[in-house]
C-alpha atoms as a printed R data frame, in Angstrom:
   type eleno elety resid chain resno      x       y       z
1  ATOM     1    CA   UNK     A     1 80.942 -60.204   6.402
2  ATOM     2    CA   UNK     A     2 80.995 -62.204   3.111
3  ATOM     3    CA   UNK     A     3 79.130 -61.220   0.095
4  ATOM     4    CA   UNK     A     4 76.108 -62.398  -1.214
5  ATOM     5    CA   UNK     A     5 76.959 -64.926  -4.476
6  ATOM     6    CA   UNK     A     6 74.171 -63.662  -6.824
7  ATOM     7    CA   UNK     A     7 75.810 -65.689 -10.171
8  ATOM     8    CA   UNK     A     8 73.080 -68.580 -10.361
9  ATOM     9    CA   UNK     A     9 69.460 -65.838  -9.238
10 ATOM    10    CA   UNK     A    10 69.083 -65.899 -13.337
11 ATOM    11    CA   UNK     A    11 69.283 -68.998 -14.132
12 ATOM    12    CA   UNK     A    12 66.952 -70.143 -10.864
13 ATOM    13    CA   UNK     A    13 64.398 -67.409 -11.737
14 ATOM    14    CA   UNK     A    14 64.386 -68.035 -15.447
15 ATOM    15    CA   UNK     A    15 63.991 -71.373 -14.981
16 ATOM    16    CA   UNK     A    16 61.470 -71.326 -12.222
17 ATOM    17    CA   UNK     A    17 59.464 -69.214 -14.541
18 ATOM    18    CA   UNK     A    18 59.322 -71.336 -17.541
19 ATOM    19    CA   UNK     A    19 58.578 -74.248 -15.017
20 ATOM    20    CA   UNK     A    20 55.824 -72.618 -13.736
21 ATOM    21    CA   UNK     A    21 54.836 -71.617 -17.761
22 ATOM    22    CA   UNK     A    22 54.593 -75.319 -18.518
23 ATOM    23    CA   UNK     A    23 53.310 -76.431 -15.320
24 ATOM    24    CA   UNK     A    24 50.177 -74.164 -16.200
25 ATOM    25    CA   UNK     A    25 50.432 -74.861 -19.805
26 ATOM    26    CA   UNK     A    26 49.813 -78.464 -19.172
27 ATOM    27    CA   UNK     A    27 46.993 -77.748 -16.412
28 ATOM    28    CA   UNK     A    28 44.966 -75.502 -18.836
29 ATOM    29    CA   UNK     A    29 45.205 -78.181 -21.409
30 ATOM    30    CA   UNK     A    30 43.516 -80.556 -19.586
31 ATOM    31    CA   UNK     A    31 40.416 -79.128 -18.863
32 ATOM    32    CA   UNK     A    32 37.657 -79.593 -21.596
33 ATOM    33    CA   UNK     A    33 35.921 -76.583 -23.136
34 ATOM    34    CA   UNK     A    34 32.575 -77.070 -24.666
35 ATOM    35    CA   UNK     A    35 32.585 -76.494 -28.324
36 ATOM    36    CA   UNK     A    36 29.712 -74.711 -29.610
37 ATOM    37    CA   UNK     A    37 27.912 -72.721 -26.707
38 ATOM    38    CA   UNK     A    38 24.278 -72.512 -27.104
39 ATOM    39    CA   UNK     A    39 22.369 -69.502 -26.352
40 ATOM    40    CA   UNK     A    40 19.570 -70.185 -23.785
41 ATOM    41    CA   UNK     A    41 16.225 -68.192 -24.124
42 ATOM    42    CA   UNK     A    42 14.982 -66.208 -21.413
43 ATOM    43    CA   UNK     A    43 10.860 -66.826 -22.046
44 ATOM    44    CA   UNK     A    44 11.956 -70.318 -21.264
45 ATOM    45    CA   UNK     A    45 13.126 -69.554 -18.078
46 ATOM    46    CA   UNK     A    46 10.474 -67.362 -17.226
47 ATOM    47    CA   UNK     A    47  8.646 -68.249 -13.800
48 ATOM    48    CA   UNK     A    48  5.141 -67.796 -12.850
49 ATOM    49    CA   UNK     A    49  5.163 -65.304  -9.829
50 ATOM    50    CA   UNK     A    50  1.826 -64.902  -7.665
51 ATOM    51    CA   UNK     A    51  2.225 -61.203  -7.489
52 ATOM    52    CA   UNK     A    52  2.348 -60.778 -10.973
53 ATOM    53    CA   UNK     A    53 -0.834 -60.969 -11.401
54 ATOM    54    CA   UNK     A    54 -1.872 -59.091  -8.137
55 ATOM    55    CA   UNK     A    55 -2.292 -55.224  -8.122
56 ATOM    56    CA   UNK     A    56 -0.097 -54.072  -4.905
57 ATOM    57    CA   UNK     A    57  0.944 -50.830  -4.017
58 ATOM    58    CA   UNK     A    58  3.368 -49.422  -1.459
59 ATOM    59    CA   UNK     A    59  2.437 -47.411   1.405
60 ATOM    60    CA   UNK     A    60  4.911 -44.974   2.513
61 ATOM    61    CA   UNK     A    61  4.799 -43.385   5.683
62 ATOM    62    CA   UNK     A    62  5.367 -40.040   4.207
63 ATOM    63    CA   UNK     A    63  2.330 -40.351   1.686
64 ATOM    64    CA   UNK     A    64 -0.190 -41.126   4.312
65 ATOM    65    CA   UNK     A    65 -2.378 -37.999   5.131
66 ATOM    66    CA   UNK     A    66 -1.975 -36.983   8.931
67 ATOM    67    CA   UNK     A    67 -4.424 -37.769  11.833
């Protein structure tokens, strides 16, 4: 049985690897980043709920006084 030629595995991986480097160099530079973030407030945001204003309260079956 012949043996496995294993010469030219570094050059192929090293040079799969920096293809792969440059490949995702070159997709990362492409996408546009905003430049100054702003921070949004959160009392803008803020929506007006109807049970906010309602008093509600939570029977549990365990609180309930026996019949």
């Amino acid at each position: 049985m012949p043996q496995l030629d294993t010469s030219t595995w570094f050059i192929t991986i090293m040079s799969s690897t920096i293809t792969l480097f440059v490949l995702m160099q070159l997709k990362i530079s492409m996408l546009n980043f905003p430049l100054s973030p702003s921070i949004k407030s959160t009392e803008l945001m803020k929506t007006d709920n109807p049970w906010e204003s309602k008093w509600t309260k939570i029977y549990s079956p365990l609180s309930l006084l026996p019949q």
